[in-house]
C-alpha positions in Angstrom: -1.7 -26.9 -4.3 -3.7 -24.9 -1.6 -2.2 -21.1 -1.7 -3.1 -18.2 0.3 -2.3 -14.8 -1.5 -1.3 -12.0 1.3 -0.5 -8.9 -0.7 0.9 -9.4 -3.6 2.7 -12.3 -1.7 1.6 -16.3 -2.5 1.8 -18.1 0.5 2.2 -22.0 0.3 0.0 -24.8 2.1 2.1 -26.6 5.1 -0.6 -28.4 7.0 -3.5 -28.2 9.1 -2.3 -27.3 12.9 -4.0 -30.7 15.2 -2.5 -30.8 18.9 -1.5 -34.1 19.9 -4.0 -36.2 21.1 -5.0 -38.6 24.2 -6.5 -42.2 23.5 -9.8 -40.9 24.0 -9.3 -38.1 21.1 -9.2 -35.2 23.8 -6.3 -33.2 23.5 -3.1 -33.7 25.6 -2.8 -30.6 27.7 0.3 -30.4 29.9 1.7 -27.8 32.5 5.5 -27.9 32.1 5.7 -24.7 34.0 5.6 -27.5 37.0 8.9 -29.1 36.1 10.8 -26.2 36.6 13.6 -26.8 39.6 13.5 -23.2 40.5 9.5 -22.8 40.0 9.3 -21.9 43.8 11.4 -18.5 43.6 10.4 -17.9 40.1 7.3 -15.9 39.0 5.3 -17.2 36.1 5.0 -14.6 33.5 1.3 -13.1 31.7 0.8 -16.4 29.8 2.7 -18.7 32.0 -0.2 -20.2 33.8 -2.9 -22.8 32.6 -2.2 -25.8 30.1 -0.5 -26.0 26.5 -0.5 -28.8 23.9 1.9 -30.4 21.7 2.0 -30.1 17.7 4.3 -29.8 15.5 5.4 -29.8 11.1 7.0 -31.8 9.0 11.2 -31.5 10.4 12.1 -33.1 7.4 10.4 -31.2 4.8 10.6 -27.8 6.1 14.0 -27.8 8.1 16.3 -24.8 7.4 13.8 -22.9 5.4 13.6 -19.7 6.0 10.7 -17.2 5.2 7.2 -16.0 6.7 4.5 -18.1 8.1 1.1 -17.3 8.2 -1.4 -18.4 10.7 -5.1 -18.6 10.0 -8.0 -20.1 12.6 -11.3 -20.4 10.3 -9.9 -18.8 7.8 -9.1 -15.6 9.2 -5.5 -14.4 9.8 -4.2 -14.3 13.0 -0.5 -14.3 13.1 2.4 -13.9 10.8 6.0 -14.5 12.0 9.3 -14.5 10.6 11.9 -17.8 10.5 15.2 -18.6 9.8 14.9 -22.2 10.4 11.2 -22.9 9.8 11.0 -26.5 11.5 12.9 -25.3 14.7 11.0 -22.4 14.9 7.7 -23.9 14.8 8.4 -27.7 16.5 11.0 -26.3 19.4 9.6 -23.1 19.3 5.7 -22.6 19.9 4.9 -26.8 19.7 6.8 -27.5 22.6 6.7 -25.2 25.6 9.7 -25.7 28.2 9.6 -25.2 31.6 12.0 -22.1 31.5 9.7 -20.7 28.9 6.5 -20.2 31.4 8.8 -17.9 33.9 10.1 -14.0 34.0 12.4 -13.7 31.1 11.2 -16.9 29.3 9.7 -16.7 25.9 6.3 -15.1 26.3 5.4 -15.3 22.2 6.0 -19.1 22.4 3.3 -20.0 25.5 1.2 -17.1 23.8 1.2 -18.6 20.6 0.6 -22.1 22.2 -2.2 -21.2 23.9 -3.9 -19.8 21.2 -3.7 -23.3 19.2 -4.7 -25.0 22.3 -7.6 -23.0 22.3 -8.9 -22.4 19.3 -8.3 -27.0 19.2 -10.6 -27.1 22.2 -13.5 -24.9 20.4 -13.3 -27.3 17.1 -11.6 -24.4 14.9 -9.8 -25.3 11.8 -6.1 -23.8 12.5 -4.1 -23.5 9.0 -0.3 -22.4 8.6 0.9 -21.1 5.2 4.5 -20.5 4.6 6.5 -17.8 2.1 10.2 -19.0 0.9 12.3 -15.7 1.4 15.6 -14.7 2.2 13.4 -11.6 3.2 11.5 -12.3 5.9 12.4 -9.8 7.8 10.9 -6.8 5.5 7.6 -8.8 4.6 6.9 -10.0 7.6 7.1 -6.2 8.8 5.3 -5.0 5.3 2.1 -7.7 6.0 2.4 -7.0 9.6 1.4 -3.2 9.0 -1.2 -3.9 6.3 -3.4 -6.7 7.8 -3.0 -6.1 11.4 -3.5 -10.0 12.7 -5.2 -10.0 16.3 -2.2 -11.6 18.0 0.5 -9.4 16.4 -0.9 -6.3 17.7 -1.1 -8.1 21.6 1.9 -9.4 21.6 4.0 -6.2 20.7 1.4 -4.9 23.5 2.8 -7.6 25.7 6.6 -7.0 24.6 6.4 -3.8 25.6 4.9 -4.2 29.4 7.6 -7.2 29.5 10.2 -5.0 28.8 9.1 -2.3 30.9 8.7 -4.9 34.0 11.8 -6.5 33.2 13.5 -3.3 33.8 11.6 -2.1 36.7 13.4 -5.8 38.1 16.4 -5.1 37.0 16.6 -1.5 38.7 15.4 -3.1 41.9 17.6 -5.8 41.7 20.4 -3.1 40.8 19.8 -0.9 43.7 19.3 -4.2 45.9 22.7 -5.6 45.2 25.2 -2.7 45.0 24.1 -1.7 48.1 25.1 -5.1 49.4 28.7 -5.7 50.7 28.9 -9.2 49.5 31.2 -9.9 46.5 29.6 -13.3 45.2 28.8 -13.0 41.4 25.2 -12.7 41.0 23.5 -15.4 39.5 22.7 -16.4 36.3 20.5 -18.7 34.4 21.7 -18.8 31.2 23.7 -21.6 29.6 26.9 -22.2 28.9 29.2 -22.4 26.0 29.1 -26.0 26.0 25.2 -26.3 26.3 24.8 -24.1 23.3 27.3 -26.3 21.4 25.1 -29.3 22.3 22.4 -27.6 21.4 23.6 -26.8 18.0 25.0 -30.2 17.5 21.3 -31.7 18.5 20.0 -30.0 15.8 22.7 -31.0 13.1 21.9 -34.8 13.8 18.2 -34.4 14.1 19.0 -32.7 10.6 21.3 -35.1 9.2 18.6 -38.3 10.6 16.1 -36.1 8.0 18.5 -36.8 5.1 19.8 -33.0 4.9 23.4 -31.5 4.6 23.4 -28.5 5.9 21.6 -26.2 8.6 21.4 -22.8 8.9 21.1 -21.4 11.8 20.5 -17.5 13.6 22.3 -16.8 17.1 19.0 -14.7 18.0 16.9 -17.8 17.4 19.1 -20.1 19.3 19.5 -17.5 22.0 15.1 -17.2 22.3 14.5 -20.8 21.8 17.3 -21.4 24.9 15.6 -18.7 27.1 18.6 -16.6 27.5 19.0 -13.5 28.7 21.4 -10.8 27.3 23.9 -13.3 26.5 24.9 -13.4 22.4 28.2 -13.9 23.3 28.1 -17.0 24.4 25.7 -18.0 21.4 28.4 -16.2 18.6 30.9 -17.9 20.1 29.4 -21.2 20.6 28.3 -21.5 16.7 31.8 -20.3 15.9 33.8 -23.2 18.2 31.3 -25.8 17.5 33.1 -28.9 18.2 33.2 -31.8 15.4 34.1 -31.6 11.5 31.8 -28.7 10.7 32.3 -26.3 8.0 30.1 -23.4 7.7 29.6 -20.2 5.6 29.0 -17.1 7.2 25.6 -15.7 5.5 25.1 -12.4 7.9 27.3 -10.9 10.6 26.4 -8.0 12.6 29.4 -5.0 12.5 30.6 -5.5 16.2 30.6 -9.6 15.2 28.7 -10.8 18.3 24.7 -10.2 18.1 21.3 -11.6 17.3 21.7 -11.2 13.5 24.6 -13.7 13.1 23.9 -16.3 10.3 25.9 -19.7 10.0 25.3 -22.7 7.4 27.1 -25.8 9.1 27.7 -28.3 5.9 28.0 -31.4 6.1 
């Protein structure tokens, strides 16, 4: 079996990265940053523009494993990431961009990420993922992160850091804007509800079930990116907690305050 040794780390084979193509072999590049309802009074962010592709890994093999993947474009690393749920990560995750995902507060990584394959497709590049098995991702994802410095780590905490700047310069204006208005209608929000995140989770149980598996586990912080929510765990925590159904579950992390991104269910069943 192909292996890829990072550190002192063996990373296995999942599969060679090919974007979905057209009947005429060119790849399918789409632009779902045009379905948007709200694309009119929204602003696209850094890597919201242009075209993306579709790819994705095997769901049934690699569903709820959780670990570090490695990405490597002619044989040279250019990403590692962490996962909880492998499969979601990867398929729902950077394979398939929403529309949400292309706008202010949507998940820049993801359309990054995207890109990168589409691009690196387009110039005839062999694109390889490796995964680690690890209930450590976390620590050696940071560990490999440090030592091997891959191109698009070191640009995308660049670009976390001028999101999170802008999206606070936003939120000041839009602070200052509102409190000095008299009106008493509660802002807006475009985050989901309880019951959307329940759905959501329940999606994923039957796509997981259809694959032959009996349980999922699942990370509120995951669902909460993968949704394009902003600042709202709550309604994640308590979503996986009242999921709706005969569900058991065993709690495998839980944050101190009980509500935040670090929450861990396995739903059995």
């Amino acid at each position: 079996m192909k292996t890829k040794q990072l550190l002192e780390y063996e990373f296995q084979f999942v599969q060679v990265i090919q974007p979905v193509q057209n009947k005429d072999g060119s790849i399918r590049e789409v632009t779902p940053q045009d379905r948007n309802e709200k694309r009119e009074s929204s602003k696209l962010h850094k890597y919201g523009s242009g075209t993306y592709c579709y790819f994705s890994i095997d769901a049934a093999k690699w569903a709820g494993a959780s670990g570090v993947y490695a990405l490597f474009i002619d044989d040279l690393l250019v990403y590692i990431g962490q996962a909880l749920n492998f499969a979601t990560r990867f398929n729902q995750g950077y394979g398939l961009i929403s529309p949400r995902a292309c706008y202010e507060h949507g998940q820049t990584t993801n359309c990054k990420i995207n890109q990168v394959v589409l691009n690196a497709a387009k110039a005839g590049k062999q694109i390889e993922l490796f995964f680690l098995t690890t209930p450590y991702y976390q620590k050696i994802e940071e560990e490999l992160i440090r030592f091997y410095n891959p191109q698009y780590n070191v640009a995308l905490r660049s670009d976390r850091a001028t999101d999170q700047f802008e999206q606070r310069r936003t939120r000041a204006r839009t602070t200052n804007y509102t409190s000095s208005k008299k009106s008493t209608s509660e802002k807006p929000t475009k985050n989901v509800s309880t019951d959307e995140v329940r759905a959501y989770i329940q999606k994923l149980i039957q796509t997981a079930k259809s694959n032959g598996l009996h349980e999922l586990t699942l990370r509120s912080g995951e669902i909460h990116s993968l949704l394009g929510m902003d600042r709202a765990m709550p309604t994640v925590c308590n979503a996986m907690r009242t999921l709706r159904g005969d569900y058991k579950y065993i709690v495998i992390e839980q944050p101190p305050k009980g509500n935040g991104s670090r929450l861990v269910f396995r739903y059995l069943f």
